[in-house]
N, C-alpha and C positions, 0 to 999 in steps of 0.2 A: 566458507566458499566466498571470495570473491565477488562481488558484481562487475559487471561492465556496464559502464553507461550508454554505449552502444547498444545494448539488450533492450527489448520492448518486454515488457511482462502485463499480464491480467489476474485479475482476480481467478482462483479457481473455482471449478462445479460445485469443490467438494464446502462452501463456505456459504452464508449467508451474512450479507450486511444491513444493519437498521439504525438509522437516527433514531434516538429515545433522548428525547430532553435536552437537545442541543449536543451530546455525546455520539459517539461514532460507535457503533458494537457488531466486533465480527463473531459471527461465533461458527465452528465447524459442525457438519452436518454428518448426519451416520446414519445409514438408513432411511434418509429423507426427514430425516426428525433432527432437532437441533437436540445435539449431545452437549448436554452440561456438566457430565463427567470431566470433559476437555475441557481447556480453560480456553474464557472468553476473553476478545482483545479489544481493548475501547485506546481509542483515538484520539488527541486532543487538536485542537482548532488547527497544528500545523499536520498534523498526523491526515485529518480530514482533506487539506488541500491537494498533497500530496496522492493518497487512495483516489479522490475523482478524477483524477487525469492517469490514471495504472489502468490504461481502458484498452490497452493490447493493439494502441491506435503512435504512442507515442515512445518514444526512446525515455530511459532514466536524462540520459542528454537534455533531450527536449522539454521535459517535466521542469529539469532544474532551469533553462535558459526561462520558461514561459515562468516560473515561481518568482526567479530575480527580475522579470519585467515588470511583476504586477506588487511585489513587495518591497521594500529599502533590507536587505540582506547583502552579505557577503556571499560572493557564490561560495567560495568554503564550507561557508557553515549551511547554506540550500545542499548542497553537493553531500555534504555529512549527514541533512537529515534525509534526504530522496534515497539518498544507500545503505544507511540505519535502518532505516522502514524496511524498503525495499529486501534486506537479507535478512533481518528477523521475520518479514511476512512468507521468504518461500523455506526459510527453514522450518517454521511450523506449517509449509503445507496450505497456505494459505492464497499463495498469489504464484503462477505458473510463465514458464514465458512463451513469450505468443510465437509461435511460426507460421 
């Protein structure tokens, strides 16, 4: 599936996120308990930037405009990784779009 950068998306209910050690770790929840059956999804420092601003407040657009303001990137490759994240987090169910 697709994204649109026009899409605003949030994290889902169904997830819990923690810093452990400078690391990003989602992990999905099942019954209010973190299920480690699922696999867990950790983050790396570009990964990190990108999830703080998925706050159901902003467009994939505006994620990547505000990423290339604050970093020296190509928007290409900001644009590549905000929609990489982005569609491997709602195909695992992880990040929802906000209405």
């Amino acid at each position: 599936m697709a994204l649109n950068l026009d899409s605003i998306y949030m994290p889902s209910e169904k997830i819990v996120a923690r810093e452990i050690e400078g690391e990003l770790i989602i992990v999905p929840l099942m019954s209010g308990v973190g299920d480690m059956e699922d696999e867990l999804f950790t983050l790396n420092d570009t990964g990190k930037e990108i999830w703080k601003r998925l706050d159901g407040n902003r467009s994939l657009k505006a994620i990547v405009d505000e990423l290339i303001a604050e970093f020296d990137a190509l928007r290409e490759e900001i644009e590549k990784d905000v929609l990489g994240l982005a569609s491997e987090l709602v195909k695992r169910g992880m990040l929802v779009e906000s209405h």
